[in-house]
C-alpha positions in Angstrom: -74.4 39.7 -30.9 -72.3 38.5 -28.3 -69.1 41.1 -27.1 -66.6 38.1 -26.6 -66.6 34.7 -27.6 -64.0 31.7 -26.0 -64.5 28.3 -27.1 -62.3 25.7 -24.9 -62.6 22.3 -26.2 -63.7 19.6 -23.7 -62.9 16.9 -26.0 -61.0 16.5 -28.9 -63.4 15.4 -31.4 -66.8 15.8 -32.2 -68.0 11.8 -31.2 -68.0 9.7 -28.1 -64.3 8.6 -28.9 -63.3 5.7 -30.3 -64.7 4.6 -33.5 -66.9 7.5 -34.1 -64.2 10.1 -33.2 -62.9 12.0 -36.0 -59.3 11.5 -36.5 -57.5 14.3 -38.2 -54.4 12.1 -38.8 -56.3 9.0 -39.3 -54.4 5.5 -40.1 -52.6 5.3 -44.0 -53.2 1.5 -43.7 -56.0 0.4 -46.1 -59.2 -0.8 -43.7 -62.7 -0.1 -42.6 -61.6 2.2 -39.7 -59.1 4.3 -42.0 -61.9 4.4 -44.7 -64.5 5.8 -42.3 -62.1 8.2 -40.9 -61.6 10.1 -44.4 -65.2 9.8 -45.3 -65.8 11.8 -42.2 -62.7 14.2 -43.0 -64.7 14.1 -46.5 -67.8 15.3 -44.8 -66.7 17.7 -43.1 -64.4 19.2 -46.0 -68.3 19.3 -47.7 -69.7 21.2 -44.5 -66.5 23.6 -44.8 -67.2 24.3 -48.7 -70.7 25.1 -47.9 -70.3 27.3 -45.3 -67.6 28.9 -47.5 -69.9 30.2 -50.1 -72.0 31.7 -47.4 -68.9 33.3 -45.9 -67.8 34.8 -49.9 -71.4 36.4 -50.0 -71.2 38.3 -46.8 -67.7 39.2 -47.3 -68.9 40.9 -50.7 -72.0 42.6 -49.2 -70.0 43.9 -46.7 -67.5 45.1 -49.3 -70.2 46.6 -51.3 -71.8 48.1 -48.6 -68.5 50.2 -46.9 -68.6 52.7 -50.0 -72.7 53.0 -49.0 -72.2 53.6 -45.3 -73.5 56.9 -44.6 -76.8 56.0 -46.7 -79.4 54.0 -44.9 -79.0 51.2 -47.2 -75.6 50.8 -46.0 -76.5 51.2 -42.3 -78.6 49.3 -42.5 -76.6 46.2 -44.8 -73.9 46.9 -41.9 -76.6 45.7 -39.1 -77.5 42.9 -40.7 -74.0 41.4 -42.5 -72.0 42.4 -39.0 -74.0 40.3 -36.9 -74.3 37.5 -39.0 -70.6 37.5 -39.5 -70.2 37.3 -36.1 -72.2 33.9 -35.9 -70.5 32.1 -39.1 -67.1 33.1 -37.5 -68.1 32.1 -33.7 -69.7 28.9 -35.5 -66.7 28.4 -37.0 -64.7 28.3 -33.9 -66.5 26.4 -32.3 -66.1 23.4 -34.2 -62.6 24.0 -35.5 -61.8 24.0 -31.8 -63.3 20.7 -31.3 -61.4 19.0 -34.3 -58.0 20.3 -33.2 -58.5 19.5 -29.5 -57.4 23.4 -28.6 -59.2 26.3 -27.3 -59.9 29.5 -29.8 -60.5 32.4 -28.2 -61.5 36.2 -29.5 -63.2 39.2 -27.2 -65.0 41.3 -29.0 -65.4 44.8 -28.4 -68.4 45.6 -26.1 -71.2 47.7 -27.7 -72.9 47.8 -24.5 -74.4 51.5 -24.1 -74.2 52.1 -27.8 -76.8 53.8 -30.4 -77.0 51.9 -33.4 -74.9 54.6 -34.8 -72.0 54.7 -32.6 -72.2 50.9 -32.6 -71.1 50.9 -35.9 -67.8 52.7 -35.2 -67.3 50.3 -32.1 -66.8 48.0 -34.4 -64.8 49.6 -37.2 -62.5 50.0 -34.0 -62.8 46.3 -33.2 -59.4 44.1 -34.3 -61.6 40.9 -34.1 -64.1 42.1 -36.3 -61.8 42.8 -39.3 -60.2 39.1 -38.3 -63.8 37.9 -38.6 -64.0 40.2 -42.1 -60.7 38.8 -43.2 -61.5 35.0 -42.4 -64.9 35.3 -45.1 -62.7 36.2 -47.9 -60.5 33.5 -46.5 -63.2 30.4 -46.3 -64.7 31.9 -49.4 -61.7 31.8 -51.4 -58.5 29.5 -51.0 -60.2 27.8 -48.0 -63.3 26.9 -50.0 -60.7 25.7 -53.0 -59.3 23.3 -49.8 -62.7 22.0 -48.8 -63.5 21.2 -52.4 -60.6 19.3 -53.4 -61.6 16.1 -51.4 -65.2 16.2 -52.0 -64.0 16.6 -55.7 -61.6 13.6 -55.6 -64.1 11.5 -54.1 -67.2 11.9 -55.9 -66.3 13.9 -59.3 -65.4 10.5 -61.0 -68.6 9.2 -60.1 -70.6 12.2 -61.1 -68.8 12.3 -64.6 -70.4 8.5 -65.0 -73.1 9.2 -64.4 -73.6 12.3 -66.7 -72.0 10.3 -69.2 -74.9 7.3 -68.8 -77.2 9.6 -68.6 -76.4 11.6 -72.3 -75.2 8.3 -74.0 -71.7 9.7 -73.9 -69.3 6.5 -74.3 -66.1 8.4 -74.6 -67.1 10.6 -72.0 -67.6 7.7 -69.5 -64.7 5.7 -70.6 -62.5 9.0 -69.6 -64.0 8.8 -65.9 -63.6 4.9 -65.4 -59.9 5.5 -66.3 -59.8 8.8 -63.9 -61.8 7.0 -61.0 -58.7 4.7 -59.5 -55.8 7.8 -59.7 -58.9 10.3 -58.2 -59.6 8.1 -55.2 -55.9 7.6 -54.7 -55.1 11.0 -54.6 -58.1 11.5 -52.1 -57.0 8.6 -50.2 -54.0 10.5 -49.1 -54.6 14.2 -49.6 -57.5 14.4 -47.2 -56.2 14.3 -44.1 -53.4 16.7 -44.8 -55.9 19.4 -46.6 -57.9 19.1 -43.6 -55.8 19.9 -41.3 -54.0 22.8 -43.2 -57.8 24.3 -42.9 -58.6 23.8 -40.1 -55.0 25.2 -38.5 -55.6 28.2 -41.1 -59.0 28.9 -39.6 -57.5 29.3 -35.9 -54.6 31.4 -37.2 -57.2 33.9 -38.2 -59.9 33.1 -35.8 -57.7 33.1 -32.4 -56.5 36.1 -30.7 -55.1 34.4 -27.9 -51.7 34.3 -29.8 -52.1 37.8 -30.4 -53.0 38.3 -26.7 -49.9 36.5 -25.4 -47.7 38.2 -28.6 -48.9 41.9 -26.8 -48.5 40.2 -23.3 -44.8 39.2 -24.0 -44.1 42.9 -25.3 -45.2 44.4 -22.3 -43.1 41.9 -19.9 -40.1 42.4 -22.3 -40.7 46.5 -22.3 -41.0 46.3 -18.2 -38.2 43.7 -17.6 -36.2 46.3 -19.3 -37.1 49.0 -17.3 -36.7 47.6 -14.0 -32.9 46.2 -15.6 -32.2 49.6 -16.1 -33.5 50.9 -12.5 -31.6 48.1 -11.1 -28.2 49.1 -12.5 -28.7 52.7 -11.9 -28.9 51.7 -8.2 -26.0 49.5 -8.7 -23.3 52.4 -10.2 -25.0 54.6 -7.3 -24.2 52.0 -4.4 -20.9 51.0 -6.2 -19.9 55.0 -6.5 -21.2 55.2 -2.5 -19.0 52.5 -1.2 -16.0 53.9 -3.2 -16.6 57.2 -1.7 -17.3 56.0 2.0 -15.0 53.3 2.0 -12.1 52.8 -0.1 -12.0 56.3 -1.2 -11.6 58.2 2.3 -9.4 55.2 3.5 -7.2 56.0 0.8 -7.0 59.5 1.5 -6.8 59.5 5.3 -3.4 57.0 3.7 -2.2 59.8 2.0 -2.4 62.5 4.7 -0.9 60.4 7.4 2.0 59.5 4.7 2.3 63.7 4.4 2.5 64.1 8.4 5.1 61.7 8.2 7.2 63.3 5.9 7.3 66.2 7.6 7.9 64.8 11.0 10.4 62.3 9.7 13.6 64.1 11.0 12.1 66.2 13.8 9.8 63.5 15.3 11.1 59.5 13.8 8.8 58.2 16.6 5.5 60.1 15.3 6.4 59.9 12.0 6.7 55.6 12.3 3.9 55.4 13.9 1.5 57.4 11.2 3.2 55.3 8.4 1.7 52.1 10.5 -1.1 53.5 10.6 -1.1 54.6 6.6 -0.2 50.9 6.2 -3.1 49.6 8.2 -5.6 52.1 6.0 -4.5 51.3 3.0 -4.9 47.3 4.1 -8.4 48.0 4.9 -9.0 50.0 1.7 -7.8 47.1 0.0 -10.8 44.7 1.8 -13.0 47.4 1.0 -12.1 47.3 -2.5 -12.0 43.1 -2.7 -15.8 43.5 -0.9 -16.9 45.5 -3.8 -15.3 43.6 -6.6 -17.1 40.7 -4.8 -20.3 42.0 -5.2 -19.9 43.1 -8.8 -18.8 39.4 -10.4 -17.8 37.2 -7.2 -13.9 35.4 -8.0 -15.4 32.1 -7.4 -17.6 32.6 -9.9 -14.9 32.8 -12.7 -12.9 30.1 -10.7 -15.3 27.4 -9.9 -18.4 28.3 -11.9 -21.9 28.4 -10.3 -21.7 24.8 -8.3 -18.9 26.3 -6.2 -20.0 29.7 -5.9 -23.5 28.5 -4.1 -21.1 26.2 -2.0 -19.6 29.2 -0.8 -22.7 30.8 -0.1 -23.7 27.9 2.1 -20.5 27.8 4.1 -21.5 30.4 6.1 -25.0 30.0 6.8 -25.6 29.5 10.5 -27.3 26.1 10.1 -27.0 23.2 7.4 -27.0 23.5 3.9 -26.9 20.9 1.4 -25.7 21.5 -2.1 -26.9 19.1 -5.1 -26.0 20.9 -8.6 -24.6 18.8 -11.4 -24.2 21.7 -13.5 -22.1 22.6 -16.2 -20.8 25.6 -16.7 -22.9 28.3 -17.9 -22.9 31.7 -19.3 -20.9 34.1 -17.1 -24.3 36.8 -17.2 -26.6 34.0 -15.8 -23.7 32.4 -13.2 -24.0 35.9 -12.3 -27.3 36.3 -11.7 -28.7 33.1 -10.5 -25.5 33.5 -7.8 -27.0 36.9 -6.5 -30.4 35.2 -6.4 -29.7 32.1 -4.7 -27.3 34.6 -2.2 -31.0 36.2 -1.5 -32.6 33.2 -1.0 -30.2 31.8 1.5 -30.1 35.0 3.1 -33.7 35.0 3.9 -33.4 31.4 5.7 -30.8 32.8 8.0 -32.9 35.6 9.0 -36.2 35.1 8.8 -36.7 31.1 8.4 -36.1 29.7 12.1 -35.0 26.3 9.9 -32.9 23.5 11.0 -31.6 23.0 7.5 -32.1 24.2 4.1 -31.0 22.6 0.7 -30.1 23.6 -3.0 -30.5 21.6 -5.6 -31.0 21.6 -9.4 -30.2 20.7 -13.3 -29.3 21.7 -16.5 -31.9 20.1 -18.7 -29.6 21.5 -21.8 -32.1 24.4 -22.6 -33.7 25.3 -19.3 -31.4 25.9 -15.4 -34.1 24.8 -13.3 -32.6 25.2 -9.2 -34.4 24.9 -6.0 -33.7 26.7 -3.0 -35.9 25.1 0.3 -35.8 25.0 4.3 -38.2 23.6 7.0 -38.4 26.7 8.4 -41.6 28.4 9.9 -43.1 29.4 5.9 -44.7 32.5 5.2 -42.7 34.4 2.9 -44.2 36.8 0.8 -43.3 36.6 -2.8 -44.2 40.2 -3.3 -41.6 41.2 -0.8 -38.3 43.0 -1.3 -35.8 40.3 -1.1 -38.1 38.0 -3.5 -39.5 40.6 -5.8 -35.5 41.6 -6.2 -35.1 38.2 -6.9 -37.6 37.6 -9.7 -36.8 41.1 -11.3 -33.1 40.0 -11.3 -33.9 36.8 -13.3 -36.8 38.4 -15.5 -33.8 39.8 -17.5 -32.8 36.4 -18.9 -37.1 35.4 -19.3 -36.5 33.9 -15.9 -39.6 32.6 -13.6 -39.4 32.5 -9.9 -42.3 30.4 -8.0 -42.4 30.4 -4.2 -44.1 28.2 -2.1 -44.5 29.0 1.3 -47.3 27.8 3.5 -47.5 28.6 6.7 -45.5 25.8 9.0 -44.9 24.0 6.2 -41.4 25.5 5.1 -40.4 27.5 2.1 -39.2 26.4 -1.6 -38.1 28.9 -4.0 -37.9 27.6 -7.7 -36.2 29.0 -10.5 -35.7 28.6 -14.0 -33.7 30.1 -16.4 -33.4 29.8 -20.4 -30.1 29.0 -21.4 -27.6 27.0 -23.0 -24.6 25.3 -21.7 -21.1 26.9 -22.4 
């Protein structure tokens, strides 16, 4: 038995295309083509319902045998259902992938280096398995009742006439002839649509690449939120740094020079002028060291001119030239915020590291998604995994942000982002 199984579907239906393909939403128009696209839909319904009786009888062995598995009989009932379960099911896949046109994937868990007994616990332990357990009952039960329906429609009339002929039964064929137009109505237009509700019920159970990306999502959600956390314990510690080395001490070297002053007011006016001048000049630079900080929490031009003029302002100083393209509306202040820092990091890297002759930002609002891009023609080579960039794409990975570099050597550097979010 095979330990993983992924069926990618190279074309969409089971047929050369065309004529012979098997549409799944074929034409409502009456006419040959829409007639042999439901009796293939009818066919296959038939191919489903059979297969669906074999799935109902493994499903109950195996049922019957789980009470029995510590006996040999029920070993050995587990050896041979499991296996063959594992072939209707990757059968199964593989041509329910086909008729919908998308890949169904499931990895089973190896059993490589396994006894036959600790095989069996391998796969008690196996998700997929008890998917593959669940889908029998499934295709034995409502999903044979959906295979059967068309193949019903279609040919029960008939078969009622006939039985009817057959045993001399006039009232009995009278009953189908009136039956036989409403019966191949109804299968006219149910077919299609019980089909496909099959068919997408099969790769609900069948596929675990939606549980896959489910459990991927969880983790990137669990780890964006730790590095969100780590990122604004550094923040509090720089911002409690700055106030301590900066605006703090400044304040307080104020407030001793305003002391000295007082004292020497009346014995020294000269001395005492000249430490208020000074207090005045501290406190002055305590307040730039305080505007600095506030700057880096939530820029003012942020709340003033939204995200368009705060980039502008990022590109006024940048030592070479910078053009700015962002019809944008406004947006959330938490994402202004934080595509702001991120473009900052981006057109910090040009001036230091890019050796461009000019750089550009551009970028929409497509109503859901921010998508910006941030390029020069400088020398290339920036590592994505590096500080500034990494910074950058754990910033955004908050709001289910993606960063995307491209930086070949020689060939310049473009750093996209894009950002889920709605206008304000």
């Amino acid at each position: 038995m095979r330990d993983s199984a992924t069926v990618q579907a190279a074309h969409p239906w089971p047929g050369a295309g065309g004529d012979s393909a098997v549409r799944l939403d074929p034409p409502g128009a009456f006419g040959g083509p829409a007639l042999r696209a439901r009796l293939r839909l009818t066919t296959i319904a038939a191919g489903y319902a059979g297969a669906g009786v074999a799935a109902l009888v493994l499903a109950v062995v195996l049922m019957a045998s789980l009470p029995a598995v510590l006996s040999l009989t029920g070993f050995l009932v587990l050896w041979l259902v499991v296996p063959l379960v594992g072939l209707l099911t990757d059968a199964h896949r593989t041509v329910t992938a086909r008729l919908l046109g998308v890949p169904i994937t499931a990895h089973y868990a190896s059993t490589a280096g396994t006894n036959p007994i600790t095989a069996v616990f391998v796969w008690a332990r196996d998700p997929v398995r008890w998917r593959d357990f669940a889908f029998c009952w499934f295709a034995g039960t409502g999903g044979l009742v959906l295979s059967l329906v068309p193949v019903a429609l279609l040919v029960g009339p008939g078969v009622h006439l006939v039985l009817g002929l057959a045993f001399g039964d006039w009232l009995w064929c009278t009953l189908a002839a009136v039956l036989c137009g409403p019966s191949l109505v109804a299968w006219w237009f149910v077919t299609p649509a019980l089909v496909r509700a099959r068919l997408r019920a099969e790769r609900a159970i069948l596929d675990q690449s939606r549980v896959e990306s489910l459990q991927q999502r969880v983790a990137q959600v669990v780890q964006s939120r730790a590095a969100t956390v780590d990122h604004n314990e550094a923040e509090l510690r720089r911002i409690e740094r700055d106030l301590h080395d900066g605006a703090q001490a400044r304040i307080a070297a104020a407030g001793m020079n305003v002391g000295l002053a007082e004292k020497l007011v009346h014995s020294d006016p000269d001395a005492a002028a000249q430490l208020l001048r000074e207090a005045r000049d501290t406190t002055i630079s305590a307040l730039e060291d305080l505007r600095t900080l506030v700057r880096g929490i939530h820029p003012p031009v942020l709340a003033d001119r939204g995200l368009v003029g705060g980039v502008e302002a990022l590109a006024i100083p940048i030592p070479i030239p910078v053009t700015v393209a962002l019809p944008l509306p406004r947006l959330p202040a938490p994402i202004e915020s934080a595509v702001y820092f991120a473009v900052a990091e981006c057109l910090a890297n040009v001036a230091k590291h890019a050796h461009a002759s000019r750089a550009w930002v551009s970028g929409h609002h497509d109503g859901a998604v921010l998508r910006l891009t941030v390029g020069d023609d400088g020398r290339g080579g920036a590592d994505p995994r590096g500080g500034g960039l990494s910074g950058v794409a754990r910033r955004l990975a908050t709001f289910d942000g993606i960063v995307t570099v491209t930086s070949p050597r020689g060939g310049g550097t473009t750093v996209h982002l894009e950002v889920p979010c709605q206008a304000r």
